[in-house]
C-alpha positions as CSV (number, residue, x, y, z in Angstrom):
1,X,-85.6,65.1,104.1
2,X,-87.1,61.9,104.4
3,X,-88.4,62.3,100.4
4,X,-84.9,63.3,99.5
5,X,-83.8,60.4,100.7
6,X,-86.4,57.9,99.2
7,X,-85.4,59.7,95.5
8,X,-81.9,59.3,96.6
9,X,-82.3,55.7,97.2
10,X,-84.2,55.2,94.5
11,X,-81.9,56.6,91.9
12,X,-79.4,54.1,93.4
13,X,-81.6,51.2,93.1
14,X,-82.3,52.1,89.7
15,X,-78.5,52.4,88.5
16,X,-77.8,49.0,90.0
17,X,-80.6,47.9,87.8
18,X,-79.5,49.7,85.1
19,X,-76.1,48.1,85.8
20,X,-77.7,44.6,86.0
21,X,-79.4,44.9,82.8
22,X,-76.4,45.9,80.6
23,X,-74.7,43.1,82.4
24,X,-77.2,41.1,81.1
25,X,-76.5,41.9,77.7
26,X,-73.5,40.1,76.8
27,X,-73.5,37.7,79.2
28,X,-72.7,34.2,78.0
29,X,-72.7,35.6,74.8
30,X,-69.5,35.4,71.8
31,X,-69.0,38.3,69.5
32,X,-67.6,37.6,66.5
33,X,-64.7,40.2,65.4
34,X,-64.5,40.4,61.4
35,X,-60.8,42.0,60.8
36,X,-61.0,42.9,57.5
37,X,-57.3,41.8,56.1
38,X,-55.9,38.2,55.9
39,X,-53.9,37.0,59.5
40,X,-50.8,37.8,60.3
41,X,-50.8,41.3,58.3
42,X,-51.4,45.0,60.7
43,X,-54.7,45.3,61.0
44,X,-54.7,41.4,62.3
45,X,-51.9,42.1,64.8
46,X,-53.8,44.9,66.3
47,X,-57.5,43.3,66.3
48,X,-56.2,40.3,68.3
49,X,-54.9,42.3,70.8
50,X,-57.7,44.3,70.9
51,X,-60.1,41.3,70.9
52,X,-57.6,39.5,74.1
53,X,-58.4,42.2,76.4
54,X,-61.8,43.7,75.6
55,X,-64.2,41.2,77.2
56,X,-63.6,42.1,80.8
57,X,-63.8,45.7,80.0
58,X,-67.9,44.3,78.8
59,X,-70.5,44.2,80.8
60,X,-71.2,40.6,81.1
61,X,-67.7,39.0,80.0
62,X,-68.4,37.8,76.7
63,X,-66.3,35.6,74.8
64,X,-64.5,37.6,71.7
65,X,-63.7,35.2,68.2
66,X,-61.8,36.9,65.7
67,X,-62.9,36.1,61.8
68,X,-60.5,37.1,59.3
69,X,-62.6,38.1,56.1
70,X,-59.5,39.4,53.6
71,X,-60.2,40.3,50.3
72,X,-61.4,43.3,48.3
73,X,-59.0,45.8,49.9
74,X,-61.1,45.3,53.0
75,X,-64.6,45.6,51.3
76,X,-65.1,41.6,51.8
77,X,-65.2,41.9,55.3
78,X,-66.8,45.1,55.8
79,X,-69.6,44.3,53.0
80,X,-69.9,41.0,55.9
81,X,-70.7,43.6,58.7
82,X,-72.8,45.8,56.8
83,X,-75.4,42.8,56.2
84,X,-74.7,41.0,59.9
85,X,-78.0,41.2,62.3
86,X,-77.7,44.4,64.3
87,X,-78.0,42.5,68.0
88,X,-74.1,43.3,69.0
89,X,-72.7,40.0,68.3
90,X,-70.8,41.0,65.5
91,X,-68.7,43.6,65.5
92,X,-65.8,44.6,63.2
93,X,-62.2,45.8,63.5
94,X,-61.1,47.6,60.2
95,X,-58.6,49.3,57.9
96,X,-61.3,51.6,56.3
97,X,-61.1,51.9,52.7
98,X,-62.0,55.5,52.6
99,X,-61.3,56.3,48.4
100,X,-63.6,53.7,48.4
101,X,-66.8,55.8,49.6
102,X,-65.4,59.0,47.8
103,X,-65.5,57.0,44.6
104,X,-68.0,55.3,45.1
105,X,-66.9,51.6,44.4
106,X,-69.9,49.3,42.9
107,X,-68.3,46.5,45.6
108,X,-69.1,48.7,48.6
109,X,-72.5,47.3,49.3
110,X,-72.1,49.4,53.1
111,X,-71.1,52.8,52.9
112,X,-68.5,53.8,56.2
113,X,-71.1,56.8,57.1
114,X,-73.9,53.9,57.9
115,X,-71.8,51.9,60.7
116,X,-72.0,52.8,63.9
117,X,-68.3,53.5,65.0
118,X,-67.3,52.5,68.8
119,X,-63.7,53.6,68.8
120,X,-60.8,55.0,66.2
121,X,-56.9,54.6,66.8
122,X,-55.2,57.0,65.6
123,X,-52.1,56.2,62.9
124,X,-49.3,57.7,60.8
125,X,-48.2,55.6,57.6
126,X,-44.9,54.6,56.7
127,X,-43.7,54.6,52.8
128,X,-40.6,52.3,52.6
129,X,-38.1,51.5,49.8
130,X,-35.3,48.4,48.9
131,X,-31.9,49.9,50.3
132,X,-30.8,48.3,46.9
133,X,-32.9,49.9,44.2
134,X,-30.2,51.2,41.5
135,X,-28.1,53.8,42.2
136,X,-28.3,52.6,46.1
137,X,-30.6,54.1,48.2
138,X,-28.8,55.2,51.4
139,X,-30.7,57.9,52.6
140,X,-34.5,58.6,51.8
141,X,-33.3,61.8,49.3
142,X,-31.5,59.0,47.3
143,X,-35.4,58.1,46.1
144,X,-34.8,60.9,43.7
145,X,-31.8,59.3,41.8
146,X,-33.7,55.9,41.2
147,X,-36.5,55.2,38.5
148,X,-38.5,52.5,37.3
149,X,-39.1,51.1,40.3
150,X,-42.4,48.8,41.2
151,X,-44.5,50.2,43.9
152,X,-46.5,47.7,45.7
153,X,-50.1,47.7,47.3
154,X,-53.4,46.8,47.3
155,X,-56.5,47.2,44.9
156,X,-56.3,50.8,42.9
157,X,-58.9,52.6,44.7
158,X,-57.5,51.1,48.1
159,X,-56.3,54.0,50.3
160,X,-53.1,51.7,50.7
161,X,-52.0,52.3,46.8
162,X,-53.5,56.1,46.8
163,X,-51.4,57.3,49.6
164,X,-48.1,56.2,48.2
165,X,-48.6,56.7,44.4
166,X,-50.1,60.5,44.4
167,X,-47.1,61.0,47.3
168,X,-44.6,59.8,44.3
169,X,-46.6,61.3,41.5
170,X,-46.3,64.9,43.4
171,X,-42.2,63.5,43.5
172,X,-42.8,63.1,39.5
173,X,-40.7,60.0,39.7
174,X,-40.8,57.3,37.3
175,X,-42.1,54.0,38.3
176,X,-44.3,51.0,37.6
177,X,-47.8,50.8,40.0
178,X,-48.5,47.6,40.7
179,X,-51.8,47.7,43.1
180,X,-52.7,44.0,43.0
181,X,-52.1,42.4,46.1
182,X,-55.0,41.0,48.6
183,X,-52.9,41.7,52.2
184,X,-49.4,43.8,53.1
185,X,-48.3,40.6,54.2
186,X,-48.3,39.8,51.0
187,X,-47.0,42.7,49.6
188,X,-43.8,42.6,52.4
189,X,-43.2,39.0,50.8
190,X,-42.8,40.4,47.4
191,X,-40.4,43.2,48.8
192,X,-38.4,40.8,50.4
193,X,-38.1,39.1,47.3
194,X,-37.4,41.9,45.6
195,X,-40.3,41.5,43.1
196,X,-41.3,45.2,44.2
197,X,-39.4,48.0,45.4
198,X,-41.7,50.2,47.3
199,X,-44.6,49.7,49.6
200,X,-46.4,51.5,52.5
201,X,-47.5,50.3,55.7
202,X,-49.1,51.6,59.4
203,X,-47.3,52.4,62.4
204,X,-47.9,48.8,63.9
205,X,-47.0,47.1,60.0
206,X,-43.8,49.3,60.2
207,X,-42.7,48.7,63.7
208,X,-44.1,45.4,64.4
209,X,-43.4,43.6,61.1
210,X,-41.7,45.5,58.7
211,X,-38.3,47.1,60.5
212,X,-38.1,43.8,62.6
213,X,-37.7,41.4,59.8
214,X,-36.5,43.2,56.7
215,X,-34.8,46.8,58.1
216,X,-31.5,45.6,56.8
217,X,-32.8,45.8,53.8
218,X,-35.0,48.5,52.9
219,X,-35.6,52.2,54.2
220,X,-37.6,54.6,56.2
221,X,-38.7,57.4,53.5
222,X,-40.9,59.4,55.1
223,X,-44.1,59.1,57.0
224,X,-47.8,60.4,56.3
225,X,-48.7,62.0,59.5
226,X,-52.2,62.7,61.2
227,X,-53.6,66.6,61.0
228,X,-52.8,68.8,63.8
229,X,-54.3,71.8,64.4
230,X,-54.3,72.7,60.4
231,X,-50.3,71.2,60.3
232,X,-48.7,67.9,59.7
233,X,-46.4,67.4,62.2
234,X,-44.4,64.1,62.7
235,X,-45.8,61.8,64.5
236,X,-45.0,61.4,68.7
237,X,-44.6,57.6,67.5
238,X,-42.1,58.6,64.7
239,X,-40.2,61.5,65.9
240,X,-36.9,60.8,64.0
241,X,-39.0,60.1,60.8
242,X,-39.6,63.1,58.6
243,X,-43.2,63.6,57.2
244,X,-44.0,63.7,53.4
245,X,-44.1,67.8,53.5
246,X,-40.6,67.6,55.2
247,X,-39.1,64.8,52.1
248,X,-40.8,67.1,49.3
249,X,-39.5,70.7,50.8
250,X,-35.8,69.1,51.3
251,X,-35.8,67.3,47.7
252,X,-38.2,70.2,45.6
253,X,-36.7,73.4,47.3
254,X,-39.1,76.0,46.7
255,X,-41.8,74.3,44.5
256,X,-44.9,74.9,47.1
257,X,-47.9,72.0,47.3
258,X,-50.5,75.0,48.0
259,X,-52.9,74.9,45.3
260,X,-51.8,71.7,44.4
261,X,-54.7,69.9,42.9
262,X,-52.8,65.9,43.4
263,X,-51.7,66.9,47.1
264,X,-55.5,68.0,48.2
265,X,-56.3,64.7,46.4
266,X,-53.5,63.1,48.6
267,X,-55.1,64.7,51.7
268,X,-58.9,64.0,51.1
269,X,-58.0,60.2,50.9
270,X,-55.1,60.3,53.9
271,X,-56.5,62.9,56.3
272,X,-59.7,60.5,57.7
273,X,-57.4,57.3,57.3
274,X,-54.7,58.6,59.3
275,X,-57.0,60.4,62.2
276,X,-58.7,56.3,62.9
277,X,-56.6,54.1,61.0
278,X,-57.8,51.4,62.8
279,X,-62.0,51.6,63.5
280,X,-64.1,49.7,65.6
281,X,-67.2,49.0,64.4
282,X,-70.9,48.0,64.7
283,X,-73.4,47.0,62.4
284,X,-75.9,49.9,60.5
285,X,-78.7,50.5,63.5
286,X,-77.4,48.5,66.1
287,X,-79.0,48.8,69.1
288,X,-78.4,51.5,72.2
289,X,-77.7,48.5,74.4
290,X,-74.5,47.1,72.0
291,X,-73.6,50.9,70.9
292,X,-73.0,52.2,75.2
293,X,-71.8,48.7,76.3
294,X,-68.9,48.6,73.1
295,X,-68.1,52.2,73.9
296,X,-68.1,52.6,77.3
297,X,-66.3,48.9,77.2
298,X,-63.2,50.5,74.5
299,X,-62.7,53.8,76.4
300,X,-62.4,51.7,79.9
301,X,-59.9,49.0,77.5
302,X,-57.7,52.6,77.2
303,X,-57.0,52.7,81.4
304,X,-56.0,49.1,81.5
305,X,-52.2,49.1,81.7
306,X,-51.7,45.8,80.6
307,X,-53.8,46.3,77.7
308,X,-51.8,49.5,76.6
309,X,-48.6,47.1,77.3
310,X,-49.5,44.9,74.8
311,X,-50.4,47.4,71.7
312,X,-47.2,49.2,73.0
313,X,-45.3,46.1,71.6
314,X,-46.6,46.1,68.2
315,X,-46.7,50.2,67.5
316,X,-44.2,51.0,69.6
317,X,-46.3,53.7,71.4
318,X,-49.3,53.9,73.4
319,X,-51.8,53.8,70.8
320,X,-54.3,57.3,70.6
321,X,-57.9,56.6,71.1
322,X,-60.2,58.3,69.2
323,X,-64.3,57.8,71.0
324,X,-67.2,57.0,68.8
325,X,-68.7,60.5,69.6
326,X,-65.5,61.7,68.2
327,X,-64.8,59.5,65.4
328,X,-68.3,59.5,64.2
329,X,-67.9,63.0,62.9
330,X,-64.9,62.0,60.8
331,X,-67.5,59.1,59.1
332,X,-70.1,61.1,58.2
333,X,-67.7,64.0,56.7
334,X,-66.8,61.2,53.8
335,X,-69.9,62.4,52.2
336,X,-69.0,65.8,52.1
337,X,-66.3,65.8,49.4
338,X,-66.7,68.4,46.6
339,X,-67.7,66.7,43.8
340,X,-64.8,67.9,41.8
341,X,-61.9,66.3,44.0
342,X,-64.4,63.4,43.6
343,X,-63.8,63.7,40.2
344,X,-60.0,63.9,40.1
345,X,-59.5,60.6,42.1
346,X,-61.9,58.8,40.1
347,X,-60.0,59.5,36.9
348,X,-56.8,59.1,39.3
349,X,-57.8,55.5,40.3
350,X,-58.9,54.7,37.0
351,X,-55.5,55.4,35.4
352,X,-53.7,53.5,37.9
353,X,-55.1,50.6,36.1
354,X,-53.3,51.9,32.7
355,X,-50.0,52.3,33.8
C-alpha cells in the first residue's frame, strides 16, 4: 500500500511538472498569426476572432499578433509559414489553396501535406449573383436565362475561381472568367459596382459581409456543401439554401453528374476545402511542445462560450471543429490524387487563362 501510494504521488508530482513545463512554454512569449488574405476579407474576420480568444486557452498566456500576408491566392502567406523557424511562435490561420498542391503550382514553395495542422473549421461556400443581370434574376433558376456574365475570383488555380467556374461549366452557361483579383474583398467591391456579376464566398464571407451589405442586390444561388457520409447534404448553417446537386437536378432534369469527368474535378478541388475551410497551422517540424499546447489550446477555445459567441456572429452558426488528428488525414490525402484528374485540372486551369 504504502508503494502504491508513493507511485501514486509521484505520478501527481510529475503531471504538475509536466503542467509547469508546458506553461513554461509560451509564457511571455507573442505568436505571430499570418492570415493569408488581405484585412477585412473572411478569412481575416475569422482569424481575429480566433486570435482574441486563444491565448488564455495556452498554457502560459501568450500574447497573439495577427500579420496579414495577402497575395498569391494565399500562397504569399503560407510560402511565409513554410520557411518561419519551427519554435511555435508563428503560426498561421489559412484559406488553403488546395488545386494548388494537386497542380502543383511553381509558387508553392510549402506543400499543405508538410505543415503540421492544429485545428480545421468546417465550411460550405456560397456562389452568388447580381439580382440585375439581364433578363432579371429573381430566383437562382433565373441563372439559366442570363449569359455573358463576368464571374469574379481569385488567381486561376485558386480553389476560389475552380469551385464556381467548373460548377457553371457543368451548367454549360456562357460567361466571361475573370480570376484576377488578390482578396474577396476585393472581388465584393467589383460586384457592388457591377464590374462583375458572379462571385463565391464562405459561410462567414456570405453571412458576415456579403448578405449584410449588398443582399438587396444580388442572390443566393446555391451552396457547395461539406461530404456526409458519401452525400451532399445542405449545410446545418444554410438550411434554406439548396446545394449545387439540388440547383443542377431542378434546372438539368434528368442529365445525371455520375461519371461526370468536370463534376469529380469539381469534388477533388471542393471536398478537402469544404471539410477545413479555415486551417490552423504550424510550421513543417515544429516541435511536440508547440504541436500539444496549439492543440490541446484550440479544442479547449471550442468549450468557451464566449468564444463560440463571437464566431456565431460572423457565420451565423457555431462553427464545426475539425482536430489536428482529424484534419491531418485530410492533408496528407492531397497527395493521393490520380494522376489523371491531375491532369484534367491542369489543362482546366490553364484554359481559364484563355477565356
Amino acid at each position: 500500500m504504502t508503494r502504491m501510494l508513493s507511485i501514486a504521488f509521484g505520478m501527481f508530482v510529475l503531471a504538475l511538472l509536466t503542467q509547469e513545463v508546458k506553461a513554461q512554454f509560451y509564457k511571455g512569449k507573442t505568436i505571430t498569426m499570418i492570415v493569408n488574405y488581405p484585412a477585412g476579407g473572411p478569412t481575416d474576420l475569422e482569424g481575429r476572432i480566433v486570435a482574441q480568444h486563444l491565448p488564455s486557452h495556452i498554457p502560459g498566456n501568450p500574447t497573439i499578433v495577427v500579420k496579414n500576408v495577402g497575395g498569391g491566392g494565399g500562397l504569399i502567406g503560407s510560402n511565409q509559414l513554410g520557411e518561419a523557424s519551427p519554435n511555435g511562435e508563428t503560426i498561421g490561420f489559412f484559406t488553403l489553396d488546395i488545386p494548388g498542391q494537386i497542380v502543383g503550382a511553381s509558387a508553392m514553395r510549402t506543400r499543405y501535406s508538410d505543415f503540421v495542422l492544429i485545428a480545421g473549421v468546417e465550411s460550405p461556400l456560397v456562389v452568388y449573383m447580381r439580382r440585375d443581370v439581364p433578363p432579371g434574376v429573381n430566383v437562382a433558376a433565373d441563372l439559366m436565362k442570363t449569359q455573358d456574365f463576368k464571374a469574379l475570383s481569385l488567381n486561376a488555380q485558386n480553389s476560389n475561381t475552380l469551385n464556381m467556374t467548373l460548377s457553371l461549366d457543368l451548367l454549360d452557361l456562357k460567361y466571361h472568367a475573370v480570376p484576377a483579383y488578390r482578396g474577396l474583398k476585393e472581388v465584393e467591391t467589383a460586384i457592388l459596382q457591377n464590374i462583375g456579376q458572379v462571385a463565391n464566398s464562405s459561410l462567414s464571407g456570405w453571412s458576415g459581409s456579403v448578405e449584410p451589405t449588398m443582399g438587396h442586390v444580388v442572390i443566393p444561388l446555391w451552396q457547395l456543401s461539406p461530404r456526409k457520409n458519401g452525400r451532399y447534404p445542405r449545410s446545418k448553417a444554410l438550411p434554406n439554401m439548396q446545394t449545387f446537386e439540388e440547383f443542377y437536378a431542378q434546372v438539368l432534369p434528368g442529365k445525371s453528374l455520375a461519371g461526370n469527368k468536370t463534376y469529380e474535378a469539381l469534388r477533388i478541388v471542393s471536398d478537402p476545402q469544404l471539410a477545413m475551410f479555415r486551417v490552423a497551422l504550424l510550421p513543417p517540424k515544429a516541435s511536440q511542445e508547440a504541436t500539444a499546447a496549439m492543440r490541446a489550446g484550440l479544442i479547449d477555445l471550442w468549450n468557451d462560450q464566449k468564444f463560440l459567441a463571437d464566431y456565431s456572429k460572423v457565420i451565423k452558426t457555431e462553427p464545426i471543429l475539425v482536430t489536428g488528428s482529424e484534419g491531418q488525414a485530410v492533408l496528407t490525402g492531397l497527395g493521393t490524387i490520380r494522376d489523371d484528374m491531375k491532369e484534367f485540372i491542369v489543362t482546366y486551369t490553364n484554359s481559364l487563362t484563355n477565356r
